[in-house]
N, C-alpha and C positions, 0 to 999 in steps of 0.2 A: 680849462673852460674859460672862456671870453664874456665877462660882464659887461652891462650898460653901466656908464654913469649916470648919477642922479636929475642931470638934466635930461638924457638921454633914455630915461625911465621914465619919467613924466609925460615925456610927450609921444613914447610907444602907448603909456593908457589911454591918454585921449583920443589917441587915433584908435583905440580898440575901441572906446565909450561911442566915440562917433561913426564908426564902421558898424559895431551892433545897432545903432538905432536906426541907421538907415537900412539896415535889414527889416528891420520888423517892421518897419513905419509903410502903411497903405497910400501909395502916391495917389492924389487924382490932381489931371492938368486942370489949371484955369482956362475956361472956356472962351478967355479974348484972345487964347494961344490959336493957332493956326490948328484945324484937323483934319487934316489929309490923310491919307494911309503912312506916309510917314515920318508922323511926329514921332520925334525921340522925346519920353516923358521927364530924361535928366537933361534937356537942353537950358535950363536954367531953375535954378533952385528956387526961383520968383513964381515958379509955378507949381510948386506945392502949396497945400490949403489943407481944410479940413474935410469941402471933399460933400456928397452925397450919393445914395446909389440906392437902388429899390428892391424889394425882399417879397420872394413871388410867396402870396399864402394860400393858392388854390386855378390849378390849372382849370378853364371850366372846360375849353372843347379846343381843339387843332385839326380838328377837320371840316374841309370845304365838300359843301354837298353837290358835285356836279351839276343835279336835277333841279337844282334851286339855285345857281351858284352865284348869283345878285345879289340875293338876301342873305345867303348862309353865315352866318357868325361863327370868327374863331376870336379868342383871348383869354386874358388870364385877371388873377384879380392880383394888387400889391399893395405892400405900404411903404415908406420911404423910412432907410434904417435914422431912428431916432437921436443917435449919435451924428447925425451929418447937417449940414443944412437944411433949413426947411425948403419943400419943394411947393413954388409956384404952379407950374402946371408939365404937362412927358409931351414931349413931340414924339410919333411914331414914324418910323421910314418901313420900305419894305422892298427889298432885294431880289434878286433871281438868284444871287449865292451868299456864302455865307460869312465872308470877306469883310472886315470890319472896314474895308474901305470905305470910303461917305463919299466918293464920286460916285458911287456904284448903289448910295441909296437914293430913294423916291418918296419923299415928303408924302404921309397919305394924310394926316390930322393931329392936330392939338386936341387934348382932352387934360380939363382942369383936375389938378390932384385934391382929392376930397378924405378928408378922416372918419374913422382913422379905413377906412379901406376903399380904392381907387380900381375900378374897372378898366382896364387897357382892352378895347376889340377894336376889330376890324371886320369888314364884309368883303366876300369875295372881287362886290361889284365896285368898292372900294380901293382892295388892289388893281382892279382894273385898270381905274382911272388912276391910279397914280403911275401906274408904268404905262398909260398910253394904249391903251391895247383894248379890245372888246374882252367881255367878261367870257365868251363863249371860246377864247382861246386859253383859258386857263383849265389846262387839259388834264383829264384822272391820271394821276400817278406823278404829277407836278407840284415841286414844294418850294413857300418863299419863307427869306426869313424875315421877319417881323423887328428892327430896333426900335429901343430905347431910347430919347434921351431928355435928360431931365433939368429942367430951366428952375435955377432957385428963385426964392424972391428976393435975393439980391443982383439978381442975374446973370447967375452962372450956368452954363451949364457944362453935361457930365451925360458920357454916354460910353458905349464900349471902347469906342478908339482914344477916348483922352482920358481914361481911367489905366491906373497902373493894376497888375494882376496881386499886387501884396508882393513885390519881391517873390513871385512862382508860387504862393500861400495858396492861388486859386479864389480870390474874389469875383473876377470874371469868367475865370474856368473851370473850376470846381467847387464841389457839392456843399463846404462846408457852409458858405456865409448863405446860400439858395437865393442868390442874387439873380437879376431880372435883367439883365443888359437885351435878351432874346427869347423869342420863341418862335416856332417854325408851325408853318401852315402848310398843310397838305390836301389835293383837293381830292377827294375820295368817289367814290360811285356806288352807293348801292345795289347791293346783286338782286337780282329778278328772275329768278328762272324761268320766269314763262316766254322771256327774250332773247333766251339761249341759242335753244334749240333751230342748227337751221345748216347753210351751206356759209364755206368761209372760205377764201382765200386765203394759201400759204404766203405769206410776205418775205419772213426768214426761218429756216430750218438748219439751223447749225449743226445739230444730229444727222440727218440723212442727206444733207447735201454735202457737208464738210467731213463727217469722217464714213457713213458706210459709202458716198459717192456714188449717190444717185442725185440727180436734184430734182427736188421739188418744187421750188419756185414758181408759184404763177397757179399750182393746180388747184384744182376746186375739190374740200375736204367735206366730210359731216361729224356736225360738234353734236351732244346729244344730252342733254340738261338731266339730271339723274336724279330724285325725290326734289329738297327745296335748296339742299346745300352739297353740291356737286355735279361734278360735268363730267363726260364721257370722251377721252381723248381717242376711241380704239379706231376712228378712221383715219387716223391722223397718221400715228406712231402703230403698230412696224413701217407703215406705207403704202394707200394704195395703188404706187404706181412700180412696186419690185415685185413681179412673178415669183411664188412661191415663198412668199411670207405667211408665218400666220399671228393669230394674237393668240397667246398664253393665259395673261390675265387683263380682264379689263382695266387699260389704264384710268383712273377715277381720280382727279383735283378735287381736294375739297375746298369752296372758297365760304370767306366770311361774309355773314349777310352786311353788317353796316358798310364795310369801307370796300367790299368787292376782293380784299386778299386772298390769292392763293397758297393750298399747301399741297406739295407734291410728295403722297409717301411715298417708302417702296414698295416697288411692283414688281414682279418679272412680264413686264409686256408682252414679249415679241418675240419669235424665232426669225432668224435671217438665213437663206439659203446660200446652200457652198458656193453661187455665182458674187454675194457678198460678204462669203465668210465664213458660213455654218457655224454660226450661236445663238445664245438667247439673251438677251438685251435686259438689263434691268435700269429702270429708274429708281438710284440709290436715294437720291431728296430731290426737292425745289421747291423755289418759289416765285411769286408773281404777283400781277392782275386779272382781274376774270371781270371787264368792266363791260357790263349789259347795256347802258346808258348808250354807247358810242358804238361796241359790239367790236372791243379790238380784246382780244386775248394774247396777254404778252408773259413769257414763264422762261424760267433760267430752270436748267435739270442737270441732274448731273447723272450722266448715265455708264454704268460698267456692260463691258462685254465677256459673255462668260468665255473665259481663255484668252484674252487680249487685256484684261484689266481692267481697271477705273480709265476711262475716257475721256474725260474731264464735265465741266458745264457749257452747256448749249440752251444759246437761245433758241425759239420757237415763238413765233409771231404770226397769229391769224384777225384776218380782217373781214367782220359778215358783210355777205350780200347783199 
């Protein structure tokens, strides 16, 4: 066996002493460092600190109300972990992805950090104006992500891209520290059935035009609103326009009234005739939008064929008249 010598022992501990503490140690960059998407946060050991970061204690809403979508408030409430710097006040940005890149964020507002708990919102018509755009193209089923970042009152600041994750610990990405670097906005649509019910244009039929090959594209279907929470897919799916289909069971979505969410159980919809196949079609799941506001119906399904197997997922996209 091959020993160290005593000097050669010495200085294995200190580099184990100083190898475990830079594990454990939670990096945050100083904020006069460059942050672009790609700072490297061990580019100099000058920009280690002590660091600040905020600790979400009550999400209150993440959805944008289409039908209001100016005024609709989403945010969350926080306080800044007590252990960090004291924080001055959060600059909020807000993204179309969820990229901690900071070219890619859109400055929407400063709001001053208050004790011990700090309201972070935003309004739809808010992100509007910060990405440029009218409030009316912030479309159902479209989600932005909301950053952080927090200006101390010494003036630093500290936001997802110049904060270290703890050595992989998950500070910024997991659950334990319930840190705020983000939250995501979604703008939703309220269901209505009494808006349902009507004629629709097929836009995409990945079911009958992609695998029984027929296409539908283009034709004119009828949607049929079912009590207050459900829609009636059956002139849609087997197909009006294949000779010698018929419907099985009524195919029936049921969607959520708040946010318009589809759910597609299973059904055995449809028979299909020996010119495309001779089976019965089932819709195994899905899911979607059922959005009344705008009157687009958009659902992913995944549909088996009895004797040919699971088919896979197919979109279906209708647009009302």
């Amino acid at each position: 066996m091959i020993s160290l010598n005593k000097s050669k022992k010495e200085a294995m501990k200190k580099l184990l002493i100083i190898t475990a503490a830079f594990i454990t140690t939670v990096f945050f960059i100083n904020a006069c460092k460059k942050t672009g998407g790609n700072v490297n946060p061990l580019s100099s050991v000058t920009n280690n600190g002590v660091g600040s970061y905020l600790v979400l204690d009550k999400t209150n809403s993440l959805n944008l109300d289409y039908t209001s979508i100016s005024t609709s408030t989403v945010g969350i409430d926080v306080h800044y972990y007590p252990g960090g710097e004291a924080v001055d006040h959060v600059i909020l940005f807000v993204s179309q992805s969820s990229s901690f890149d900071t070219t890619q964020w859109h400055e929407v507002k400063s709001i001053p950090y208050t004790s011990p708990t700090t309201t972070l919102s935003v309004t739809g018509g808010e992100i509007a104006t910060a990405l440029g755009v009218d409030p009316s193209t912030l479309s159902p089923g479209s989600s932005y992500s909301v950053f952080t970042r927090i200006v101390t009152k010494t003036g630093k600041t500290y936001d997802a891209n110049n904060t270290g994750d703890n050595a992989g610990g998950g500070l910024i990405t997991g659950l334990a520290y319930n840190s705020a670097f983000s939250f995501v906005a979604t703008v939703i649509c309220p269901y209505d059935a009494s808006a349902i019910t009507g004629k629709y244009k097929v836009i995409t039929d990945g079911w009958t035009t992609n695998a029984v090959g027929v296409d539908d594209t283009g034709i004119i279907v009828d949607v049929t609103a079912v009590g207050s929470d459900s829609i009636d897919l059956s002139g849609v799916w087997p197909g009006p326009n294949i000779p010698g289909s018929n419907i099985v069971n009524h195919l029936k979505i049921g969607v959520d009234h708040a946010t318009g969410t589809a759910t597609v159980p299973q059904t055995d919809f449809g028979y299909y005739p020996p010119s495309v196949g001779d089976f019965t079609a089932t819709a195994a799941s899905g899911t979607g939008y059922v959005f009344s506001c705008t009157g687009v119906i958009t659902l992913t399904i995944d549909v088996i064929a009895g004797g040919y197997g699971d088919q896979g997922n197919f979109t279906l996209t209708l647009q009302k008249q």
